[in-house]
C-alpha positions as CSV (number, residue, x, y, z in Angstrom):
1,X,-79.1,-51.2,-87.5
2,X,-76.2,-48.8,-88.5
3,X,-79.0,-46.1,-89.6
4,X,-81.0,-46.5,-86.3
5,X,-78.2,-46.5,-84.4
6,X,-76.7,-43.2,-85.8
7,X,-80.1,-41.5,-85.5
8,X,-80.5,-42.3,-82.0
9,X,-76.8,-41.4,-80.9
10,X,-77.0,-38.4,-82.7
11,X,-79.7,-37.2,-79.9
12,X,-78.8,-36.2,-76.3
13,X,-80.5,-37.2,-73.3
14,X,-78.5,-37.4,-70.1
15,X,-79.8,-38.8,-67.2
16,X,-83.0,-37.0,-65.9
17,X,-82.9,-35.4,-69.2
18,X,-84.0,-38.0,-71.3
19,X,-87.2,-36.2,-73.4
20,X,-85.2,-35.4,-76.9
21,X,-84.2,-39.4,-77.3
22,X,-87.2,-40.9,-75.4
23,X,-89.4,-39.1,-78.4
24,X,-87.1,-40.3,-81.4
25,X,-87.2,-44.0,-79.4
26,X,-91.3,-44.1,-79.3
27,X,-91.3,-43.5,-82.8
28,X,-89.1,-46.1,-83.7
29,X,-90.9,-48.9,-81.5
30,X,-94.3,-47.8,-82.6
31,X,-94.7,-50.1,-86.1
32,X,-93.4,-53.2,-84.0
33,X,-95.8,-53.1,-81.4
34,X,-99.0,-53.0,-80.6
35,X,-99.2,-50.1,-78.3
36,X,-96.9,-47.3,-77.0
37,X,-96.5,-45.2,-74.0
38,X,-94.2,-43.0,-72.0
39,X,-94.1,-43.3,-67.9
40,X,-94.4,-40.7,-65.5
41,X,-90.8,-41.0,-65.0
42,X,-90.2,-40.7,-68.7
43,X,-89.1,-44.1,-69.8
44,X,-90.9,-45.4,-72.9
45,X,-92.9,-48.6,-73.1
46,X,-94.0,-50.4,-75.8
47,X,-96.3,-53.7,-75.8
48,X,-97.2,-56.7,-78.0
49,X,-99.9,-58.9,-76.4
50,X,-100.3,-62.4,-77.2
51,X,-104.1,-62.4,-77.3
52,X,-103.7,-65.6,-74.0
53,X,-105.6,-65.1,-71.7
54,X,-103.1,-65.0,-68.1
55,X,-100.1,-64.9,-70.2
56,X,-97.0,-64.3,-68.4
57,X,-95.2,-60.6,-69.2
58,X,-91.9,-60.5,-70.0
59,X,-89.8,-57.6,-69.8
60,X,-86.5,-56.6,-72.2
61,X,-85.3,-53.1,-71.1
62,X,-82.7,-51.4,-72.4
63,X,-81.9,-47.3,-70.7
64,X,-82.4,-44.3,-72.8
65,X,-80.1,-41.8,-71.1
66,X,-76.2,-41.3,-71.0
67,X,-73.5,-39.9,-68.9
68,X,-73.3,-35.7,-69.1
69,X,-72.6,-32.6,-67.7
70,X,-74.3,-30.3,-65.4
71,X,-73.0,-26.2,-65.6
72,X,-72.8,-25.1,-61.6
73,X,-71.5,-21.7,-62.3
74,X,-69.3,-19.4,-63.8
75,X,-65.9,-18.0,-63.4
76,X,-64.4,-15.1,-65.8
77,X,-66.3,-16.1,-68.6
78,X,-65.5,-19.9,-68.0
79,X,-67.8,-22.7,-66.8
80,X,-67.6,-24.7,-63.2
81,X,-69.4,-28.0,-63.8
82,X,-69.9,-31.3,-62.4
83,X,-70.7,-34.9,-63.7
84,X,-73.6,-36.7,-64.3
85,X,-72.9,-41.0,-64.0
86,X,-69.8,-42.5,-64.3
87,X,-67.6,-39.5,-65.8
88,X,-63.4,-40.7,-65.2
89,X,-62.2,-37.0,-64.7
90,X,-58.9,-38.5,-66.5
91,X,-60.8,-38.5,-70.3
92,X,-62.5,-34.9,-69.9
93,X,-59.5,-32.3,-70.6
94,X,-59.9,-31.2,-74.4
95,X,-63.3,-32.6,-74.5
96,X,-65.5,-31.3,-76.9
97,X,-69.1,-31.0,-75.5
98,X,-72.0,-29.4,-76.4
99,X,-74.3,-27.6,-74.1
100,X,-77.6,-28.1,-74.2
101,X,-78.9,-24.0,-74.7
102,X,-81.0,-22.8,-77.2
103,X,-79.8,-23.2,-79.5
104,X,-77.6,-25.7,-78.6
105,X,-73.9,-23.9,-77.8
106,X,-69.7,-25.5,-78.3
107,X,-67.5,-25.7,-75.8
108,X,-64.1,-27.2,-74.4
109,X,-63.2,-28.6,-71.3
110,X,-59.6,-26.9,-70.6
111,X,-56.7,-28.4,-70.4
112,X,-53.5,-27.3,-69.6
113,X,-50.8,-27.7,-71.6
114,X,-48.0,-29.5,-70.8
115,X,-44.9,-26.7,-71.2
116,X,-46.6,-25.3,-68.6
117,X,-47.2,-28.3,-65.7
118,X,-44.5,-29.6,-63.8
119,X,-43.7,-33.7,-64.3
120,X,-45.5,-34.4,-61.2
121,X,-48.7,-32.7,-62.3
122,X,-48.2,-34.4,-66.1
123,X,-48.9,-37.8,-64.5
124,X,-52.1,-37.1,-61.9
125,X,-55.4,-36.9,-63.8
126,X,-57.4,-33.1,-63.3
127,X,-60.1,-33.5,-60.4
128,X,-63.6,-32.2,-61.8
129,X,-63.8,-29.2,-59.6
130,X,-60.6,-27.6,-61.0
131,X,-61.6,-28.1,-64.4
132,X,-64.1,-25.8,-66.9
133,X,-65.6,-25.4,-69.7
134,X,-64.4,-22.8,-72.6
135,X,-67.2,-21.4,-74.8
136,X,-65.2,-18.5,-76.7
137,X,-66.2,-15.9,-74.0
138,X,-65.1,-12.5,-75.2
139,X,-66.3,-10.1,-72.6
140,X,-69.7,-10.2,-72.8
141,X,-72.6,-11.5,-69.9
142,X,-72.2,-15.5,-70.0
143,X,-75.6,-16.8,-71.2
144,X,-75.1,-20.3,-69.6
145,X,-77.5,-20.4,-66.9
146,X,-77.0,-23.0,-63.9
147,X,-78.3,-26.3,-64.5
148,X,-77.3,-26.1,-68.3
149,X,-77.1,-29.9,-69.9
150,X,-73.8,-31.0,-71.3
151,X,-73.0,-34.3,-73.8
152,X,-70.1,-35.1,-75.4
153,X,-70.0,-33.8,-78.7
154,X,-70.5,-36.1,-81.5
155,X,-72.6,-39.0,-82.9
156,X,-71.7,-42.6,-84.4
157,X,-69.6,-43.8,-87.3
158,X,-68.2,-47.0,-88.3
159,X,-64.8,-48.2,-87.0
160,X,-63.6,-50.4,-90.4
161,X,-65.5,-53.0,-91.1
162,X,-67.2,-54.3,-88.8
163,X,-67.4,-52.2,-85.6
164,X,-69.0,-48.6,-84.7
165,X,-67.5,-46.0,-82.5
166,X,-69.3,-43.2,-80.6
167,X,-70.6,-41.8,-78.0
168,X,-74.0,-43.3,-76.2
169,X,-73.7,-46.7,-77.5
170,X,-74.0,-46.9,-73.1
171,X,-76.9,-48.1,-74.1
172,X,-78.5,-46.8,-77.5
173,X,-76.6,-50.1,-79.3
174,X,-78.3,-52.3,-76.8
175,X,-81.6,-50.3,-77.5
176,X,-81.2,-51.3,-81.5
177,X,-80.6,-54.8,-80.6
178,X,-84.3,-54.9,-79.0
179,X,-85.9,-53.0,-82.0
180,X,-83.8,-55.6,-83.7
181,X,-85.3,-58.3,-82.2
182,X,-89.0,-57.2,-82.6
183,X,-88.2,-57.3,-86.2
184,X,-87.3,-60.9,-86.4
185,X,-90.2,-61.8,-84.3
186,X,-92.6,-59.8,-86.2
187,X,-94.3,-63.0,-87.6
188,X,-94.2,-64.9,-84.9
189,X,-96.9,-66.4,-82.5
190,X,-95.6,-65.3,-79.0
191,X,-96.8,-67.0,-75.8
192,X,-96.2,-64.1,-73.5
193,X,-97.2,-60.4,-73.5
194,X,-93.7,-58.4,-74.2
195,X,-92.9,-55.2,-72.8
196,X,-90.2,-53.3,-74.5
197,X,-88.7,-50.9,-71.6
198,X,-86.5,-47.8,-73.0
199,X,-86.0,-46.2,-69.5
200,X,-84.5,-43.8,-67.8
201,X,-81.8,-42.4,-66.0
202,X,-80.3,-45.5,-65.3
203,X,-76.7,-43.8,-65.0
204,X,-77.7,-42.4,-61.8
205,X,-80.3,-44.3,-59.8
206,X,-82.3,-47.0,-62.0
207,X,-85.6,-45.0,-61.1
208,X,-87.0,-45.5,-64.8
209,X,-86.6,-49.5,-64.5
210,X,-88.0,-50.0,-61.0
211,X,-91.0,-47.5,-61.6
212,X,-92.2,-49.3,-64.9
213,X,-92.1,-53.0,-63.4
214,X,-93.7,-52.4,-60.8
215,X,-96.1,-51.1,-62.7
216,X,-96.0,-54.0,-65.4
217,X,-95.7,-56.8,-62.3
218,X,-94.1,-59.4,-65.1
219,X,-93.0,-62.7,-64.5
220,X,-89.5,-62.1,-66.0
221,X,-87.2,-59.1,-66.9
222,X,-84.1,-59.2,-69.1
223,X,-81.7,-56.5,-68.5
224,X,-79.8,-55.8,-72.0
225,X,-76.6,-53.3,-71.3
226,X,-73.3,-53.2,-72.0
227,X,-70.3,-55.3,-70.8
228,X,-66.6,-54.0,-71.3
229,X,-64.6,-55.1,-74.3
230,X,-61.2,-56.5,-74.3
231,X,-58.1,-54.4,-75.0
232,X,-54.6,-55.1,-74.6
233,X,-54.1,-53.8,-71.7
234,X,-57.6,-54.8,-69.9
235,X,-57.8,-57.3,-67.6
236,X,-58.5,-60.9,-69.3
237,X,-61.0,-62.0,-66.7
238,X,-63.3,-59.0,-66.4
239,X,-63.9,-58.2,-70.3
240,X,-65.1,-59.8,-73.3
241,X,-64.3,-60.3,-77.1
242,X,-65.8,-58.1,-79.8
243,X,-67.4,-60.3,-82.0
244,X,-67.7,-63.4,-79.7
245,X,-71.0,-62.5,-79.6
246,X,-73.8,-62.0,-76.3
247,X,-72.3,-62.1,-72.6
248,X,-75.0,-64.3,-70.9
249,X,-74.8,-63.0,-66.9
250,X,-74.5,-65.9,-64.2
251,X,-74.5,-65.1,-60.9
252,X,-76.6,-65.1,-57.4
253,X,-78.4,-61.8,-58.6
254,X,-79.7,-63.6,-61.9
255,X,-82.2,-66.3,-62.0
256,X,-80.3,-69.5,-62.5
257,X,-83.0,-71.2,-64.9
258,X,-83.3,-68.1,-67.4
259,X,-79.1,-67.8,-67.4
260,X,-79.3,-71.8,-68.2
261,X,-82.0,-70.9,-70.8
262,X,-80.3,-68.4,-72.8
263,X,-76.7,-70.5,-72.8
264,X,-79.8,-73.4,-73.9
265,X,-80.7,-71.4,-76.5
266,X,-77.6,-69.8,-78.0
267,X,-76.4,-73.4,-78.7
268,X,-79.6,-74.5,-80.3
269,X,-79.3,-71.6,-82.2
270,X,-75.8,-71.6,-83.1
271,X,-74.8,-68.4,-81.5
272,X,-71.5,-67.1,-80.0
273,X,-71.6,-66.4,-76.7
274,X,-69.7,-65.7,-73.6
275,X,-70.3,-66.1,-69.8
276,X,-70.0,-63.2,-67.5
277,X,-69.9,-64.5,-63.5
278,X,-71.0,-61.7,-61.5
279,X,-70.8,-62.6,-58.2
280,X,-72.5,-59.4,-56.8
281,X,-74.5,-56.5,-58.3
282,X,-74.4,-56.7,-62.0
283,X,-73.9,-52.7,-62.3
284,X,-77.6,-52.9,-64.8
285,X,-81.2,-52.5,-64.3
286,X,-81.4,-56.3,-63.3
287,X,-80.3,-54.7,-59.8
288,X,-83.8,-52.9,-59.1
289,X,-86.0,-55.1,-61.5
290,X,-85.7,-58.1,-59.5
291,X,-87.0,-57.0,-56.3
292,X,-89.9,-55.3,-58.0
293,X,-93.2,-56.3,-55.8
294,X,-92.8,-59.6,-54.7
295,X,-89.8,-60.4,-57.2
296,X,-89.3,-60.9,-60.9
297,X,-87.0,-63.8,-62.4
298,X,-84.4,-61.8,-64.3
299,X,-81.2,-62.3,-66.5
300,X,-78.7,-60.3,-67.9
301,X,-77.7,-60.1,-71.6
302,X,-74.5,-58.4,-72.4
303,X,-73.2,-56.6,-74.9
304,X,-69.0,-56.4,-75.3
305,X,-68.5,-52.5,-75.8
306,X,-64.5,-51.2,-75.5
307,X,-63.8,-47.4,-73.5
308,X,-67.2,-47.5,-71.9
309,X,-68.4,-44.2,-70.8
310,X,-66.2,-42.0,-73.1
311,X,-67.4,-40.6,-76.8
312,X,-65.5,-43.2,-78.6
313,X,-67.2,-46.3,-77.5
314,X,-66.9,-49.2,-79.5
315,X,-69.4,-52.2,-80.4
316,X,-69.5,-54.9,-82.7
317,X,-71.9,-55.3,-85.8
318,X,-72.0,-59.3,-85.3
319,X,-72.3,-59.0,-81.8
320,X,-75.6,-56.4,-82.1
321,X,-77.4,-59.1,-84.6
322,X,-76.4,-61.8,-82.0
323,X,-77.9,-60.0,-79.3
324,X,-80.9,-59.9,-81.2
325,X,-81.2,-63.0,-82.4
326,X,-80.4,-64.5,-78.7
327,X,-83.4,-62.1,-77.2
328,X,-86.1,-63.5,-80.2
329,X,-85.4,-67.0,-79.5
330,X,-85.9,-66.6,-75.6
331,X,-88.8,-64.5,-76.1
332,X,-90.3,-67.3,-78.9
333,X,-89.3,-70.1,-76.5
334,X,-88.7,-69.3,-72.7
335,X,-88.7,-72.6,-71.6
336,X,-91.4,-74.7,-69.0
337,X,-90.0,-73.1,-66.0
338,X,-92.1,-70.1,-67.3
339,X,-95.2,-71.9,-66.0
340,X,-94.3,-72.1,-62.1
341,X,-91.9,-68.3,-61.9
């Protein structure tokens, strides 16, 4: 998992932009399925059939893309540039991105030092539009066309012993946890056809998700994505532990028997786990998935991930393999509801 995982964060794909990882992700799922594809949108699909005739599909997605950056102009050899997703404007000064050219050019986003801010301005965080981005400019034509890409510079490395740290885990560790799974169910007799969904810019609208099951129409959909971590100073009822393995979501936008299920499951199967009430939208593809056509039973399963949507996020290495093994058992064993959803 820790090879995969560095291979795939070590590729850029911000939302919309998703081409560079969506090929590296097709050639990964290939040897565990029967058949690959990649949508119109972009996302990539990958299938396992049963061989039963009328078997019901089941869905695990899992996005592709990441939060970026998106050049809007230049000023004096600097860069004006806006967000793509969930960017908090207070982590970007001294950023190191890289921008997505040919080949592939370093930058900074600037940051003004503190001798020279007043107290007041040393405790408000930089709005986006009065930040840029440095690239070494010396006098010469800027290069940097608008609509240039921009990621956060850097990839994945371990974080002690048992946790990994870096950028994209949002959702590339939830994406090994699938591949993961596929591996532990590779000699197993399945009773439903499996969809693998890698999909796409998820970030900003969900469009990948909601194109591809309407296109499956499957009888059940888990979204797997990220849950926040607990820290110190995070609050105790809205994050979970780092190695208390899976956050099973229960709520009025998941389907009550497949959240039973999994908690079902994770006991029989002596896995940690954690339950994540969301009372409204669960912030994941299980949002658009489960109005898909006339309406897809659909759970979410979590993974606990500290400083989401920054280059240093952190996962577990327990909590990946329990994800996995959590998503092969419901995918061996859904349960009899599967007959009547």
């Amino acid at each position: 998992m820790q090879k995969t995982l560095e291979r795939l964060c070590a590729v850029n794909g911000p939302s919309g932009f998703e081409k560079s990882v969506a090929e590296l992700a097709r050639q990964l799922l290939a040897p565990l399925v029967d058949e690959t594809y990649t949508t119109r949108l972009g996302s990539v699909v990958g299938v396992r059939r049963c061989g039963i005739e009328n078997a019901p599909g089941l869905v695990l997605d899992a996005h592709l893309d990441e939060i970026g950056l998106l050049v809007t102009g230049q000023e004096e050899g600097f860069l004006r540039f806006r967000t793509i997703g969930g960017v908090d404007p207070r982590m970007l000064c001294d950023r190191e991105v890289t921008l997505l050219t040919d080949p592939p050019a370093y930058g900074i986003v600037t940051c003004m030092p503190p001798h020279l801010q007043s107290r007041e301005d040393m405790e408000k965080s930089t709005p986006v539009r009065e930040l840029f981005i440095d690239i070494g400019y010396k006098g010469e034509a800027v290069h940097v066309p608008v609509g240039t890409l921009g990621t956060f510079r850097g990839g994945c490395i371990p974080l002690g012993d048992e946790q990994f740290c870096g950028k994209a885990l949002d959702d590339r560790a939830c994406m090994v946890t699938i591949l993961r799974a596929l591996e532990l169910l590779a000699d197993k007799r399945l009773n439903v056809n499996l969809y693998v969904l890698f999909s796409t810019r998820e970030e900003v609208s969900a469009a990948g998700a909601a194109a591809a099951v309407w296109q499956f129409a499957p009888q059940m959909c888990v979204a797997v994505d990220v849950t926040h971590g607990d820290t110190p100073d995070g609050p105790k009822d809205k994050t979970f532990k780092l190695g208390g393995g899976p956050a099973i979501g229960i709520g009025p936008n998941m389907t009550r028997w497949m959240s039973r299920r999994l908690c079902e499951l994770a006991d029989r199967e002596h896995i940690d786990y954690q339950r994540e009430v969301m009372e409204s939208h669960s912030g994941t593809n299980a949002w658009p998935m489960q109005i898909s056509r006339e309406g897809v039973a659909t759970a979410v399963v979590s993974l606990p991930l500290k400083y989401m949507h920054t280059p240093i996020e952190v996962v577990s290495k327990a909590d990946m393999e329990a994800v996995a093994r959590l998503l092969a058992a419901f995918v061996s064993d859904p349960g009899e509801e599967v007959s009547v959803c």
